[in-house]
Each structure stands twice: as C-alpha cells, then as structure tokens.
N, C-alpha and C positions, 0 to 999 in steps of 0.2 A: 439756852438751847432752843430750836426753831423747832415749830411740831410741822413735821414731815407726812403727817394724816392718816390714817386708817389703813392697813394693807388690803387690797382687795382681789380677788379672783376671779377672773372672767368667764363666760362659755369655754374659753378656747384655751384654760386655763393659762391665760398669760398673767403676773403677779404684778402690780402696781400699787402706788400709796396716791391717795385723793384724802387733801384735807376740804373739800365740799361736797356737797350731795351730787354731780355730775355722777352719771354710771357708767359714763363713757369711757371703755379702757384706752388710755393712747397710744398703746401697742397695737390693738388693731384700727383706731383711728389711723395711725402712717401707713399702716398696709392699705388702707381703700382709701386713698389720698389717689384725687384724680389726675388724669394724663389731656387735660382740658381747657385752652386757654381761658375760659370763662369762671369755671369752678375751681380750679386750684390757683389762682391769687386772693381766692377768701378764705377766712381763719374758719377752722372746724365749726364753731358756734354758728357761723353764719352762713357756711355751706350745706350744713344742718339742717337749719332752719329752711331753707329755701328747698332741698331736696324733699323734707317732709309737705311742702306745700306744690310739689311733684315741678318745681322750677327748676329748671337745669341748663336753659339758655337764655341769654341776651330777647331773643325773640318771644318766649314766653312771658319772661321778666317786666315788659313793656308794659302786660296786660293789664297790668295791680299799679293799684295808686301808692304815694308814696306812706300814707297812711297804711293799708294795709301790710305794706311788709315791717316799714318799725313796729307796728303789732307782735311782730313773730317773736319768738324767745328767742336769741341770742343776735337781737338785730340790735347794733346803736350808734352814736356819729359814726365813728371812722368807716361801718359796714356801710352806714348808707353813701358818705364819702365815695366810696369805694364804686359800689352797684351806680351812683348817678355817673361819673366817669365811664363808666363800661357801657353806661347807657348812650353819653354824649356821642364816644367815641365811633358808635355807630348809625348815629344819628336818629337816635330814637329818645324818649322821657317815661316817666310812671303816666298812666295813666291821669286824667285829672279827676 
C-alpha cells in the first residue's frame, strides 16, 4: 500500500495529505493560480519562487543573472528551460 502522507489543515481550513514537508496547501495553491501569460506556464514551485523575490514579469526577470535565480528554492532544469524561452522570446537574457 502507497503512503498517501500526513492529513493536513490549512488557514482556510481546506484538508489535504502531503507526504513532504511543503506547507503549501493545493487547494488554495489552484485558487491563486494566475490569469498571466508569464506566471501561469510555471509550476507552483517556481512561480513561488520568483513571486517571493517580488518577480512577476519577463521585464523584471531580466534583471538577475542566471545564477541568481537557480539559487531560489524550487528553481531547476526544466524551470530554468522554461524562464530562458520566455526570456528569448521577448528578446531579452539573465543578466550576466
């Protein structure tokens, strides 16, 4: 049998099981899932991450080297994969 994790209950009392230490509920993670072509083609972890370092556009994005954000916590290939296309695509790079 699979262990299915901990039940846990949030602020907002929504009930979910987390078998890792994330405190993240993902009941209210789908609720403030953005309406943003920038921010919502990245996975929670990694929208996370950039939102706590107050990044929220392509434009800001630019400003950090590519070092700086694989720093972040939930930054890795595929995220940065991801952020250097978004970046191409507008004709912008990290920082050097």
């Amino acid at each position: 049998m699979s262990n299915i994790g901990t039940l846990r209950i949030c602020e907002k009392g929504h009930r979910y099981y987390k078998s890792s230490d994330c405190p993240t509920c993902p009941v209210c993670e789908a609720e403030r899932k953005p309406n943003d072509q920038f921010l919502e083609v990245l996975s929670a972890p990694t929208r996370r991450a950039l939102e706590g370092k107050g990044i929220t556009t392509p434009e800001q994005l630019k400003d950090y080297s590519e070092k700086e954000i694989l720093d972040l916590h939930g930054m890795g290939k595929s995220a940065m994969q991801t952020l250097h296309g978004i970046l191409l695509a507008r004709g912008y790079s990290f920082k050097q």
